[in-house]
Structure formats: C-alpha cells, structure tokens
PyMOL commands that place a pseudoatom at each C-alpha (Angstrom):
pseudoatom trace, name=CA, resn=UNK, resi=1, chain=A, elem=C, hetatm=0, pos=[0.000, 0.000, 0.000]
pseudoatom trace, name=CA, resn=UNK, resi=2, chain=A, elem=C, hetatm=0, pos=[0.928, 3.605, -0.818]
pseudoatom trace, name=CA, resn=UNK, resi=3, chain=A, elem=C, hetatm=0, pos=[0.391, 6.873, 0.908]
pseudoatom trace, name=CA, resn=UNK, resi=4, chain=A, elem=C, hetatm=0, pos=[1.014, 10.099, -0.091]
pseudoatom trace, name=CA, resn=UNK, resi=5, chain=A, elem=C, hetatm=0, pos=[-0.263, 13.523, 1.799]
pseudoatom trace, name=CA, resn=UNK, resi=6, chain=A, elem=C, hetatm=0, pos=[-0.868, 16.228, -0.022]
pseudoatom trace, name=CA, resn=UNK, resi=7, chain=A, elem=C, hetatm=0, pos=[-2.420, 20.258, -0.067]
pseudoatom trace, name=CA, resn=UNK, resi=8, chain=A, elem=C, hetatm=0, pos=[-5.561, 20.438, -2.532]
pseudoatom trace, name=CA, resn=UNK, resi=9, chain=A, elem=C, hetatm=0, pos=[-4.425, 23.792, -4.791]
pseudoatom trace, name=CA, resn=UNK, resi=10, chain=A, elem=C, hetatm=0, pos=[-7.042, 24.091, -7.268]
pseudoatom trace, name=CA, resn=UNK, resi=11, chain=A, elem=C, hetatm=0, pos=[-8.941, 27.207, -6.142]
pseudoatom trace, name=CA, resn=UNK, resi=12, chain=A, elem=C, hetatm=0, pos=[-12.606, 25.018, -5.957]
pseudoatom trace, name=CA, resn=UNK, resi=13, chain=A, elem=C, hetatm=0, pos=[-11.132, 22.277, -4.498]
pseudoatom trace, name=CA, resn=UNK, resi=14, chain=A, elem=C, hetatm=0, pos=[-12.997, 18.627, -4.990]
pseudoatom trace, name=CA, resn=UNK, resi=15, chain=A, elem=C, hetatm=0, pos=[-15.646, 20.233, -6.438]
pseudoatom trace, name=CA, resn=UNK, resi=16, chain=A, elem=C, hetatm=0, pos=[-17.997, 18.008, -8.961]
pseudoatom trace, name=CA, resn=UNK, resi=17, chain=A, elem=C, hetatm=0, pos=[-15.493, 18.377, -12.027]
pseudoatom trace, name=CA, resn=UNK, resi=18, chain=A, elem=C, hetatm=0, pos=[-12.379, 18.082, -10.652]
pseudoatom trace, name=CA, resn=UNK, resi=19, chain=A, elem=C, hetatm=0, pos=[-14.122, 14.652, -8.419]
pseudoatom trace, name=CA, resn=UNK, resi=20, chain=A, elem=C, hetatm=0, pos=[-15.896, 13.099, -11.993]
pseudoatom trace, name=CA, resn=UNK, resi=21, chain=A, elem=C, hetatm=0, pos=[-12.631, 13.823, -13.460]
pseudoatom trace, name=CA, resn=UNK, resi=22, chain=A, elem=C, hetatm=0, pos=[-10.444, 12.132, -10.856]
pseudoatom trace, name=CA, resn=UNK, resi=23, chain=A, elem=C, hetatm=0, pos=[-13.159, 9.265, -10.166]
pseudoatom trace, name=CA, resn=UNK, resi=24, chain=A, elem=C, hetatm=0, pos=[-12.668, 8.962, -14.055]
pseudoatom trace, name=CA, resn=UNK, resi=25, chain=A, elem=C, hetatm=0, pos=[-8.967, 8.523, -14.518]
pseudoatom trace, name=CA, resn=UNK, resi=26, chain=A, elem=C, hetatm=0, pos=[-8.909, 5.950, -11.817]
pseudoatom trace, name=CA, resn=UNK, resi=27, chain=A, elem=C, hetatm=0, pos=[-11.512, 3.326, -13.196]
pseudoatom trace, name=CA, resn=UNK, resi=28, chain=A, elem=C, hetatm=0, pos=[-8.983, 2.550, -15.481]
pseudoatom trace, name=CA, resn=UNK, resi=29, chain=A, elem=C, hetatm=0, pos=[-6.674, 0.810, -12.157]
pseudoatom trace, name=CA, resn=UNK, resi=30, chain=A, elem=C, hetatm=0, pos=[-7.308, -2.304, -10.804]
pseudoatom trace, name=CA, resn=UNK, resi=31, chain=A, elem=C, hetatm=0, pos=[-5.790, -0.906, -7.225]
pseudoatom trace, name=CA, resn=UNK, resi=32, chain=A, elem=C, hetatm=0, pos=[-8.164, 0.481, -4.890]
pseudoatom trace, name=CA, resn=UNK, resi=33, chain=A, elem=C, hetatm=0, pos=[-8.035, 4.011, -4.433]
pseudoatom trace, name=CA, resn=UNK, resi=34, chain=A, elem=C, hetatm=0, pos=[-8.832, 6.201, -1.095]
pseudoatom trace, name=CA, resn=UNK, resi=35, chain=A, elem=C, hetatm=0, pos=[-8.871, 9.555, 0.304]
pseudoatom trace, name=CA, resn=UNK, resi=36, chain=A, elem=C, hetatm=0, pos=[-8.548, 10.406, 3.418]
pseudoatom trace, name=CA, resn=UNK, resi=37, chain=A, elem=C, hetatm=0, pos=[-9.534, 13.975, 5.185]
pseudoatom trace, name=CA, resn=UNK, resi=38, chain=A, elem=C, hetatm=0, pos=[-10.377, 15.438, 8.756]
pseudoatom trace, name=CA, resn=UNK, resi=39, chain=A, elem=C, hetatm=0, pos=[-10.854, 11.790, 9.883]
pseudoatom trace, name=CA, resn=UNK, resi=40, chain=A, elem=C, hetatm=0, pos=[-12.987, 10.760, 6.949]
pseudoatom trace, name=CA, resn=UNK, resi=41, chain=A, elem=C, hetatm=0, pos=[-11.588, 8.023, 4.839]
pseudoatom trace, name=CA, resn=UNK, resi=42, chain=A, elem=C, hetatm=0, pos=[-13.811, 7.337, 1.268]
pseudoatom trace, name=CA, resn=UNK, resi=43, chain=A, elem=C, hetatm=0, pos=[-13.075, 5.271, -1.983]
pseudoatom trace, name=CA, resn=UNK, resi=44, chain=A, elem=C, hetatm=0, pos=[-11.373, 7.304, -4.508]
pseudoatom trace, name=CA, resn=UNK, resi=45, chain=A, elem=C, hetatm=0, pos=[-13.389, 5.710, -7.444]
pseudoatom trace, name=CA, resn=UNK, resi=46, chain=A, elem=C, hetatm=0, pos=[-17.174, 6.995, -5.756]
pseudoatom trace, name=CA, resn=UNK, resi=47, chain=A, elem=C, hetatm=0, pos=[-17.596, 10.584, -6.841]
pseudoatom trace, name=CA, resn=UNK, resi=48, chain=A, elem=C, hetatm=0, pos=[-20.223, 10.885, -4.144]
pseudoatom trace, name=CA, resn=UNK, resi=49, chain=A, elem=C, hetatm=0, pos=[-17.408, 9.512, -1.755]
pseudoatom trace, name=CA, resn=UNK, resi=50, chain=A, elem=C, hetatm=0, pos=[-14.999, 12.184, -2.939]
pseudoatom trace, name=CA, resn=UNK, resi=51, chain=A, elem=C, hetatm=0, pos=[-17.605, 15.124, -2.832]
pseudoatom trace, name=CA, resn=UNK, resi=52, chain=A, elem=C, hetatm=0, pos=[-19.040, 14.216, 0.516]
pseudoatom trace, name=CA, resn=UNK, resi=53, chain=A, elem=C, hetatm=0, pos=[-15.488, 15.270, 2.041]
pseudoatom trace, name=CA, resn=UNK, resi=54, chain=A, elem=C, hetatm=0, pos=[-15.788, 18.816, 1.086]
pseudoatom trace, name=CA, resn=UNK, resi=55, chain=A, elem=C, hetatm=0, pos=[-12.568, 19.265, 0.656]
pseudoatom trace, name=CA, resn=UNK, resi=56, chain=A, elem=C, hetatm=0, pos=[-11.542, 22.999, -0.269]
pseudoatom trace, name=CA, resn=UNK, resi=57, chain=A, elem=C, hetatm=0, pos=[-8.317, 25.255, -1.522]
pseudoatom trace, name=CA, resn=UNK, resi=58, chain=A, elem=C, hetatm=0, pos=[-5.420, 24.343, 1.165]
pseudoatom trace, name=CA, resn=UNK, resi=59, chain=A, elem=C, hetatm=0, pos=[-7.265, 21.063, 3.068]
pseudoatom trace, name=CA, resn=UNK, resi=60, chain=A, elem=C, hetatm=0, pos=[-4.471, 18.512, 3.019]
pseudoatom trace, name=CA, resn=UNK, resi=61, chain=A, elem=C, hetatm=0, pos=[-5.769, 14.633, 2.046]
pseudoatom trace, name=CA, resn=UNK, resi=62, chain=A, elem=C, hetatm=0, pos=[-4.653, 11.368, 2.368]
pseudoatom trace, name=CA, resn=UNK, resi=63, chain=A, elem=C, hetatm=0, pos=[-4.563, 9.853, -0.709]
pseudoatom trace, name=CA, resn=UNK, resi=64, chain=A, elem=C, hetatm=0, pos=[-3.921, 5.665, -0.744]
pseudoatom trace, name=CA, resn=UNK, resi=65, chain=A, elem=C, hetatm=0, pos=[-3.539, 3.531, -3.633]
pseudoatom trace, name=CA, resn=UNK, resi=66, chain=A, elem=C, hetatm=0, pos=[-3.317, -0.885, -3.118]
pseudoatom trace, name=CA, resn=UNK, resi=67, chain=A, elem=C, hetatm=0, pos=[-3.151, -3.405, -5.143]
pseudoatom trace, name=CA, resn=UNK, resi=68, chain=A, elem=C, hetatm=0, pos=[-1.083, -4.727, -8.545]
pseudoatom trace, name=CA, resn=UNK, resi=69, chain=A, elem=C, hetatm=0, pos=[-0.997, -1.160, -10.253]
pseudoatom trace, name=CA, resn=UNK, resi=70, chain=A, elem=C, hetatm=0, pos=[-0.975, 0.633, -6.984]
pseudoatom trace, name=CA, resn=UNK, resi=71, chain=A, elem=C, hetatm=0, pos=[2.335, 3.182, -7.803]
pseudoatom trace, name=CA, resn=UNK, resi=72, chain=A, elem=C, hetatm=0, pos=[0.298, 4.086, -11.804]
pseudoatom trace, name=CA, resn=UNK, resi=73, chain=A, elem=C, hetatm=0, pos=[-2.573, 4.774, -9.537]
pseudoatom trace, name=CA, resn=UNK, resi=74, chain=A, elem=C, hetatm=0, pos=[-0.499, 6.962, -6.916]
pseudoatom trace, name=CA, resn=UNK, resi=75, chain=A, elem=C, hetatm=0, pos=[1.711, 8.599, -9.610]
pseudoatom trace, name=CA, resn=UNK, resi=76, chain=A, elem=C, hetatm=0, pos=[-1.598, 9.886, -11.456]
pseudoatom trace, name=CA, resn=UNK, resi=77, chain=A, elem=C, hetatm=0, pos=[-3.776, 10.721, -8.731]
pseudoatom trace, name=CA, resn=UNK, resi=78, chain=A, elem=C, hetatm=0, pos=[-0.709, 13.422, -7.343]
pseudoatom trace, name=CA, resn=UNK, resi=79, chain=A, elem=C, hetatm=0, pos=[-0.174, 14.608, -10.539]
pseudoatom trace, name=CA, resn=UNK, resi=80, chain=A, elem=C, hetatm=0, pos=[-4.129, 15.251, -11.155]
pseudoatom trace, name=CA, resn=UNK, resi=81, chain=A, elem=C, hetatm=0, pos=[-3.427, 17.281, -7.805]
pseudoatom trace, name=CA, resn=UNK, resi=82, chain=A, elem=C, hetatm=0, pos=[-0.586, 18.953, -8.678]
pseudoatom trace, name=CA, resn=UNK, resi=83, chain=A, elem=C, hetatm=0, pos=[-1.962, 20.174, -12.203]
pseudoatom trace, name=CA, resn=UNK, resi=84, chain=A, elem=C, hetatm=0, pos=[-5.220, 21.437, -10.068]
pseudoatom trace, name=CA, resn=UNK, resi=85, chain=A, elem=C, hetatm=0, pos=[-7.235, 18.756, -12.088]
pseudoatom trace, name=CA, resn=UNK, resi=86, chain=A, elem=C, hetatm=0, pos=[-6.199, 20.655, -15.167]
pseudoatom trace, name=CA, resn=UNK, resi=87, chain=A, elem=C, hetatm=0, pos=[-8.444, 24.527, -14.375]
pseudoatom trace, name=CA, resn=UNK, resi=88, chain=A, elem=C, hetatm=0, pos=[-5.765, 26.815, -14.463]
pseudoatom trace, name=CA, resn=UNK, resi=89, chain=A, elem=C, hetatm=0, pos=[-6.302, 28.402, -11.169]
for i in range(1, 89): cmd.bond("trace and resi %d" % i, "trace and resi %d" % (i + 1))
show_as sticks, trace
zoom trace
C-alpha cells in the first residue's frame, strides 16, 4: 500500500469536475483508491465519496492507492493534484 499527503491547490477544491474527473482517470486501475480527510476516509473511485469530504483550496488529504498497479494509480492521482485537475487556477 501507498500513501502520499498532499495540499488540494485548485482554487474550488474537490468540487464536482475536478471529483468526476479524478473518479474517471482511476476506473482505469485495478488498485483500490482512497482519500482520506479530517478523519474521513472514502473510496477514490465513488464521486459521491470524494464530494461528501468537502474538501476545499489548502485542506491537506490522504490519498492511498493498493493493489497490482498501486504506484500508476499513486503517480496519477498526485499529478491530477498537482496540475489542479487541469483549471488553471
């Protein structure tokens, strides 16, 4: 298993695009995929998981990735992150 802790940067933070489109790129792993925030953990592949943590600009996550493709998973769920989910803000 993975872990990697990072700041959300993307001025809307897991808002309903940025969750569809992360919730998106990982269907295509077989590892499972989890965030963690403020003591909530959910599955990183439920978009209603991911928007239920209300997680805005400058909340740091947990994100975990297990299983055979677990470091793909990891590598592309940070950089999703790090690009702010591709917005430009």
């Amino acid at each position: 298993m993975l872990e990697r802790e990072i700041t959300i940067s993307n001025k809307l933070g897991l808002h309903a695009r940025a969750s569809a489109k992360l919730v998106q790129a990982l269907h295509s792993f077989q590892a499972s995929a989890f965030i963690a925030c403020r003591g909530k953990e959910v599955n990183a592949k439920s978009i209603m998981g991911v928007m239920m943590l209300a997680a805005g600009l400058g909340t740091p996550v947990t994100l975990r990735a297990d299983g055979v493709d677990e470091e793909a998973a990891m590598t592309m769920m940070v950089d999703l992150f790090e690009r702010k989910f591709d917005e430009g803000q």
